[in-house]
BAFI-245556 format. One record per residue (C-alpha): x, y negated, z. Coordinates in steps of 0.1 Angstrom, whole numbers, plus 5000, padded with zeros to 4 digits. Each point is the difference from the previous one (the first is absolute). Example, Ala and Ser with C-alpha at 12.3 -4.5 7.8 and 13.67 -1.06 7.14 Angstrom:
BAFI-245556
512350455078/501449664993/
end
This chain:
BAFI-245556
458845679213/498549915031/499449654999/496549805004/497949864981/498849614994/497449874976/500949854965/497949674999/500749954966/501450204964/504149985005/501749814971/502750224990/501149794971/502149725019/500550195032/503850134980/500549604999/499749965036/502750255007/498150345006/500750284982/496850214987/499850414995/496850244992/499350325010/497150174982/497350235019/498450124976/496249914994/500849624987/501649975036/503649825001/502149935030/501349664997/503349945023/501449635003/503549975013/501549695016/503649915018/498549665018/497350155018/499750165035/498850294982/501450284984/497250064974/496949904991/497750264982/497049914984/497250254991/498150044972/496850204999/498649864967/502249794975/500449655004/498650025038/502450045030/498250085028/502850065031/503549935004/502450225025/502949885017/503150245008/501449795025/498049785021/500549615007/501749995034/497649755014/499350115044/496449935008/501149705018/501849834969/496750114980/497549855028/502349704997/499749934960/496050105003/499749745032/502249704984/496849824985/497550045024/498149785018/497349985026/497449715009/497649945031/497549774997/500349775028/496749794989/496050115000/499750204965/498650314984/503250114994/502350195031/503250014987/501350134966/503550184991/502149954968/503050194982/501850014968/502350244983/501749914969/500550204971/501149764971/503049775008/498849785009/496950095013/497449844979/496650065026/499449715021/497749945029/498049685017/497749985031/499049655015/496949825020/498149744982/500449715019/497049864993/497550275006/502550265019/499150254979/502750304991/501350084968/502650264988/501650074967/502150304986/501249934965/501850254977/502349864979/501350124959/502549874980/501749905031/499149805030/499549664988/495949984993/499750215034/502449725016/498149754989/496350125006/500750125040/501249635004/497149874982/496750185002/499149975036/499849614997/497850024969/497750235014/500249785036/499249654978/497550194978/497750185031/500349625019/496849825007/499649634988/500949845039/502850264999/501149894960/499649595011/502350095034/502750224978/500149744970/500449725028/502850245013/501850024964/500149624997/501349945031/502950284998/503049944989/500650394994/497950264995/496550025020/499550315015/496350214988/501450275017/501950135029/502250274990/501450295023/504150034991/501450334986/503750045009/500850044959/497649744988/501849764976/498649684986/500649834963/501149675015/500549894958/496450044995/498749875038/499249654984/498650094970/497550295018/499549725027/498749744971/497750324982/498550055032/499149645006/498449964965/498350325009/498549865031/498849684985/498450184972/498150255024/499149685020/498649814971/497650274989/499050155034/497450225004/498450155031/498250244986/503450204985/500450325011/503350125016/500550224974/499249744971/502649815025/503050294997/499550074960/500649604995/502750045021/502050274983/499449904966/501049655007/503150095012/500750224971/499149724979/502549825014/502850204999/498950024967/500549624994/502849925019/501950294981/499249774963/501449655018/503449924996/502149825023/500849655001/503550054980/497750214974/501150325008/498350325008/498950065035/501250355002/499050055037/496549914996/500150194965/501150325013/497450005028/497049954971/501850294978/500950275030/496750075012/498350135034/497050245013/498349845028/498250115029/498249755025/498150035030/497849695017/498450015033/497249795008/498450125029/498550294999/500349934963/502850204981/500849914962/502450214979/501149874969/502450194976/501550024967/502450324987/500650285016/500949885041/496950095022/497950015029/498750275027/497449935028/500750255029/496750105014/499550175033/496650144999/497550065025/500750404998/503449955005/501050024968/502549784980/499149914966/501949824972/497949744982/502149804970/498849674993/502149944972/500550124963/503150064979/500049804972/501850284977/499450254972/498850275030/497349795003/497450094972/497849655007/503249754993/500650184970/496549954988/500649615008/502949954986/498950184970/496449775000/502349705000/501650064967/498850124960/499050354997/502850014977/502649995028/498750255022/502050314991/503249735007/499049745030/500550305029/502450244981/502050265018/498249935031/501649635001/498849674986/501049964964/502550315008/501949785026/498649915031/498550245026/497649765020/497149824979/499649715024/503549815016/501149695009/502649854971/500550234967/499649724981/500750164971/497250185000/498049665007/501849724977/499049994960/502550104978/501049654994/500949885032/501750345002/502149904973/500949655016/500050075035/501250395009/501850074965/502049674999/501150035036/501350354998/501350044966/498150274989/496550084985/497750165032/496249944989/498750405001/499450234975/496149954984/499649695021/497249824977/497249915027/501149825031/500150055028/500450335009/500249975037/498649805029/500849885035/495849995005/500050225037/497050265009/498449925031/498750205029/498049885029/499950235028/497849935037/502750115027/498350195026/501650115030/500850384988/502149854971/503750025017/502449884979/500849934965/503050084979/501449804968/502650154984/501749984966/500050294977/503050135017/498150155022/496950104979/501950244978/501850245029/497449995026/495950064999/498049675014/498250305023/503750055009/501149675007/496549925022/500750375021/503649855006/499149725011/496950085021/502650285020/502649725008/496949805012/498850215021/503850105012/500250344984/504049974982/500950324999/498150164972/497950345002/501350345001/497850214972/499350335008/498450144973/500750324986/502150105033/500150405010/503150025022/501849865024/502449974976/498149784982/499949755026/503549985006/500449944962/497749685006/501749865032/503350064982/498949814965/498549705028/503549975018/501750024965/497949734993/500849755024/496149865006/500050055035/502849745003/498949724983/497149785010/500349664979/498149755020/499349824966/497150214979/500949894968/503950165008/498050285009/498150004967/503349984977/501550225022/497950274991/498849874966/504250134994/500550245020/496650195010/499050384995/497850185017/502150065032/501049645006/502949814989/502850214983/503249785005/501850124969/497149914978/499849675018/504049925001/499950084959/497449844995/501649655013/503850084987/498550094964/502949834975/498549644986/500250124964/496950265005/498649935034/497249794981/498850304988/499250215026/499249685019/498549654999/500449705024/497750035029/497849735020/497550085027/498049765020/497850165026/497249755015/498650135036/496749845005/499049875035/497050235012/498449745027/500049744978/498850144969/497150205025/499449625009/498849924963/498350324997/
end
């Protein structure tokens, strides 16, 4: 067969796939290899084969017949979220581009940038929604305004409170940049509008100048959280269960966050979403420097944490299988409140409403996990470029020194890839390369937005540029599997104006 190949992100679940209509075959190899070939009548595709190279891992899947997608129907599905911003005000930051492409339906990332209005600082959010969008939802609507009211100094916190009492709908914290697919909760605007207020009186009330911005952003999140968490246990006035705000406190959400203050640039994160600085250095040179964590059983430190927080006696359960309590991947999220709440409430709250026992396995010692973010203060100079938050959708296909080289050539206006010439003897050689970079299509595609450019090749990249096919299946994969070969994607790229961070310098 001479079709391509695209990663497995995750093991295929062959048990259930016969439910959803495909029909499943094997082929043995020999040497514990099986051929696994998955047959369906709805799709564009003629056959799906899934390779195994050890059992129980599939690590490529071949199509006989490609989607029919043309590059301009795929540049048209990769392009229909994006978004670009110029500053048109003195800041360190230029301008910043923004994209999502959905995996889930519905897609369960969100995204948030805004201005605080009171200090005109920039902050930007990706969040990464699981078990669907709702705590994701509710977070990108939310966060930036805690973190505004929680970074305000007292003139700022008397003006803004003076502001709430005099509204008669919500004050603004922050001045948010519209994405054509944002969506708001308009059940829950009043009741977010009243948390926030009772926020900003209680900051106000026990002011102090000497908190540190980052002291600032932890009380931020974990308020919030707290919240969600308390509005989830109050019924409403007819005494019935607030399912909306409940099922943003039990779906939960990743969160990465980016302040700029200056010269002055906070991260604070929790799960898996993350951060890259793109450096330019002074030999030319571009270099990738994270200044974020994940929160997740790949990280050896959270494991030791988590582990610290609970009895010795737990420890061969509390990260099992490389997931908290054997369910859930990231150790730090927004929501997941059945990881947080005691057994009790469990049994009032979350079992009552749903009908059905869901405290975890060996749950004895809560909680398990926390919205409490990691911070990371970082002195912009002027050879740090840009910056790039992104959920894990991006994370697991593409390198971070990837992503930074990516974007660093579309800075500097270079679209079209590089031809590799390694290895070449003939002329024949050559011809072999030029044909592979026509196949490919690079050469005609130069998306002006650099987080399309990102997902475009985070899909659809090799070594010679784009390869359409790979790219066209890639987008046209059925619903019932396409989440495991791919996740929802969310990029925000943040270009960082050189004069005026040089200024601070």
């Amino acid at each position: 067969m001479s079709a391509f190949a695209v990663p497995v992100r995750r093991r295929a679940v062959l048990s259930g796939l016969g439910r959803l209509g495909w029909q499943v075959s094997m082929r043995g190899r020999g040497g514990g290899s099986t051929t696994i070939f998955l047959h369906h009548s709805r799709t564009v595709c003629s056959s799906v084969v899934l390779q195994q190279q050890q059992p129980g891992v599939f690590h490529h899947v071949h199509r006989s017949s490609l989607a029919k997608l043309t590059p301009q129907q795929v540049t048209n599905v990769l392009r229909a979220n994006d978004a670009s911003f110029v500053m048109d005000f003195d800041s360190p930051v230029h301008r910043f581009d923004s994209n999502q492409l959905g995996s889930n339906s519905p897609m369960e990332d969100r995204r948030a940038a805004g201005r605080c209005l009171y200090s005109g600082d920039m902050l930007f959010g990706v969040f990464d929604g699981h078990g669907g969008s709702a705590c994701a939802q509710t977070v990108s609507e939310r966060l930036l305004d805690y973190i505004a009211v929680s970074l305000m100094d007292y003139k700022q916190l008397c003006e803004y409170k003076s502001s709430m009492e005099s509204s008669t709908g919500r004050a603004e914290a922050v001045r948010r940049f519209n994405f054509a697919n944002d969506y708001s909760l308009q059940e829950g605007a009043r009741r977010y509008t009243e948390a926030l207020y009772k926020f900003a009186r209680e900051v106000l009330a026990a002011y102090d100048e000497e908190a540190e911005a980052a002291d600032c952003l932890r009380h931020a999140f974990e308020r919030l959280d707290e919240d969600l968490s308390s509005e989830a246990q109050t019924k409403l006035p007819n005494g019935q269960v607030n399912f909306e705000a409940l099922q943003a406190a039990y779906a939960g959400a990743t969160t990465v966050v980016a302040y700029v203050h200056g010269a002055d640039l906070y991260i604070a994160n929790v799960g898996d979403s993350g951060a890259v600085l793109g450096v330019h250095n002074d030999d030319g040179t571009w270099e990738p420097r994270p200044l974020s964590s994940d929160h997740n059983a790949l990280n050896p430190s959270e494991i030791l944490r988590v582990r610290g927080e609970h009895p010795r006696s737990e420890s061969t359960f509390v990260v099992k299988g490389g997931r908290l309590l054997g369910y859930l991947q990231p150790l730090r999220a927004f929501g997941d409140v059945k990881f947080k709440w005691n057994k009790r409430l469990q049994m009032e709250v979350l079992n009552t409403a749903y009908n059905k026992n869901l405290i975890p396995v060996n749950y004895y010692t809560p909680p398990y996990l926390t919205a409490m973010p990691e911070i990371t203060h970082h002195r912009l100079t002027s050879n740090d470029k840009f910056l790039i938050l992104a959920s894990d959708g991006l994370w697991e296909p593409m390198m971070k020194h990837t992503a930074v080289r990516l974007v660093a050539e579309h800075l500097i206006g270079n679209h079209k890839g590089r031809l590799h010439f390694d290895g070449i003897k003939t002329l024949g050689d050559i011809s072999d390369i030029l044909k592979k970079r026509r196949a490919s299509h690079s050469s005609e595609v130069m998306d002006q937005n650099v987080t399309t450019h990102l997902i475009r090749h985070a899909l659809g990249g090799t070594d010679d540029g784009i390869e359409h096919s790979k790219l066209a299946t890639m987008l046209t994969l059925p619903e019932e599997i396409v989440r495991l070969y791919r996740d929802d994607i969310t990029i925000t790229v943040i270009f960082f104006n050189h004069d005026h961070i040089s200024s601070l310098e």
